[in-house]
C-alpha positions, 0 to 999 in steps of 0.5 A: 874159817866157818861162814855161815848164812845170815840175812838181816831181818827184824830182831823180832822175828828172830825171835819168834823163830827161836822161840819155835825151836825145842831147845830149852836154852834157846827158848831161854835166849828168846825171852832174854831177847823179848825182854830187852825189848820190852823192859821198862826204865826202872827194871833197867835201872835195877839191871845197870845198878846190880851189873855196877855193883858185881862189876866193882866186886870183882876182885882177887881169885874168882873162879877162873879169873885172877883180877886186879885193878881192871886186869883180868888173868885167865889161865890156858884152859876151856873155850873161850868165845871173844867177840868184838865191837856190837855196836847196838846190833842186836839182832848179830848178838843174837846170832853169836850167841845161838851158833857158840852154843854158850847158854847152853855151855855154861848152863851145864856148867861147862868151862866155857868162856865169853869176853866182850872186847868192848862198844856196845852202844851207838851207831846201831838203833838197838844199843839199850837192848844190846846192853840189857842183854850182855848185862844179863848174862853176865848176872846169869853167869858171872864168872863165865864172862868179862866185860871189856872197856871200848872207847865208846864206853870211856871216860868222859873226856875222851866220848867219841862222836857222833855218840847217840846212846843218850838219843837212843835212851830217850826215845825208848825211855822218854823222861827216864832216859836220861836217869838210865843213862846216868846209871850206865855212866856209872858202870862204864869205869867198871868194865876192865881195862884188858884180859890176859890168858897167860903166856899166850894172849892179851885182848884190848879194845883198841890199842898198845898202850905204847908207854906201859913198862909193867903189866900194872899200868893195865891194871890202873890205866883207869886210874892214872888216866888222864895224866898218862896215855895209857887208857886213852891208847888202849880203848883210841889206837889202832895198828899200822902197816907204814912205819914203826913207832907211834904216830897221831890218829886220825880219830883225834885220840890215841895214836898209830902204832907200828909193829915194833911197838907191837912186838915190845909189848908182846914181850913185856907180857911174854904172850905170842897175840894181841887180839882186839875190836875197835876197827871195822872190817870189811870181812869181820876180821883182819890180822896185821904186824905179821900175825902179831894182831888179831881185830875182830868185827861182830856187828854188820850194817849201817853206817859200816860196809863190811860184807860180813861180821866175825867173832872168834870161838877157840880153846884157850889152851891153843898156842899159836905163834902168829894171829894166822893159826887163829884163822880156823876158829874164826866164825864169819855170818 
């Protein structure tokens, strides 16, 4: 594990501080900063309208990716950085994508990757200015980064609660914040399901789909939702240590499950992990199922307690048996 220094501060003077430094790309990271700060609703709406339609093209053999429904297949090879839930916290954003270096990375055309493992929005005061951020990048380098699906960013039957993005949009945008939210309504079903990097991972929001048989029900979980369970457990479900089997959850969807479903699951896609978000932790991560999970917590502050906050930087042609040889490549601040 590395840790770094990190004390909360204003987001602007963040990025006053980037902006100082010599570094092109970092400069570059700030106006993408200012700008999310900035934008007005029609821009906005253009970003969110454009991000919809690249997202929904998306398909067949695209550079590095293999897509299918809203399955994303990666091959073993280049870095990768995987972060967890953000949850409108843009001032950590900023920090991860300063310390991974991935702007400048991927600006020199680098074989790197970023995969979002969902929750961008809610429970933080910057949720509109986290999405114009990861949106952009992924108009910047779109065959460098993959947008995960989080439960808050799910069907409309399964919101979570309490859901403030429509709240946070009206006091950035007044009138227009609900013309903007309507239009990020529309790219939710566009974000993926679920990335597997062959015979090694495979990174979910949430949890196992505990009745999947194929890898295709990851493809169209979204599609076969709600008359089966699979999206719902994938973006609700959390791991537990107490039993076997699958359990209801205290989240009021999705369910608990335990190591043997894990470990059948693992095997249906013939890959050693399970790397996910959905879970706060205190330090930024856990591992549970005897290394068989990985959950990853990237954002800090209120209303979570966690001492720190975590994303995950390694090279994807690593082959770990357990989540415990991961610990080295995780980044705490």
């Amino acid at each position: 594990m590395r840790c770094f220094q990190f004390s909360r501060v204003n987001p602007i003077t963040t990025i006053r501080v980037l902006s100082q430094t010599q570094s092109k790309n970092m400069a570059t990271l700030a106006e993408m900063a200012r700008a999310a700060l900035e934008v007005k609703s029609a821009e906005y709406i253009n970003l969110l309208e454009g991000s919809t339609r690249l997202l929904a093209a998306e398909r067949g053999r695209i550079e590095a990716f293999n897509i299918e429904g809203r399955l994303v297949e990666v091959k073993p090879s280049g870095r990768a950085i995987a972060i967890g839930d953000v949850h409108g916290d843009l001032e950590s954003l900023i920090h991860i994508l300063k310390t991974s270096r991935f702007m400048e990375m991927a600006a020199q055309d680098k074989e790197v990757f970023l995969f979002f493992l969902g929750d961008y929005g809610d429970r933080g005061p910057y949720s509109p200015e986290v999405y114009y951020v990861i949106l952009k990048l992924k108009q910047l380098f779109p065959q460098k980064i993959v947008l995960m699906r989080g439960n808050h960013e799910g069907p409309g039957d399964l919101l979570p609660y309490p859901h403030d993005l429509p709240e946070n949009l009206q006091k950035r945008f007044g009138e227009e914040g609900s013309a903007v939210y309507s239009k990020i309504r529309e790219l939710f079903p566009h974000l993926y399901n679920a990335l597997v990097v062959q015979g090694l991972y495979v990174m979910i929001h949430g949890g196992v789909p505990s009745q999947a048989s194929s890898i295709e029900d990851l493809m169209f979980a979204h599609a076969k939702h709600p008359k089966e369970p699979h999206l719902e457990e994938m973006l609700w479900s959390d791991p537990t240590e107490e039993g076997n089997g699958v359990y209801p959850s205290p989240r009021g969807a999705g369910n608990l499950f335990g190591e043997n479903v894990t470990k059948k699951f693992l095997n249906m896609l013939n890959v050693k992990v399970f790397i996910r978000g959905h879970e706060p932790a205190g330090q930024g991560f856990k591992i549970d199922h005897n290394g068989k999970i990985l959950t990853l917590f990237s954002r800090k502050g209120p209303p979570y307690f966690n001492s720190s906050a975590a994303y995950l930087e390694f090279d994807l042609s690593l082959k770990p048996e357990n989540a415990s040889k991961l610990l080295p490549y995780i980044h705490q601040f």
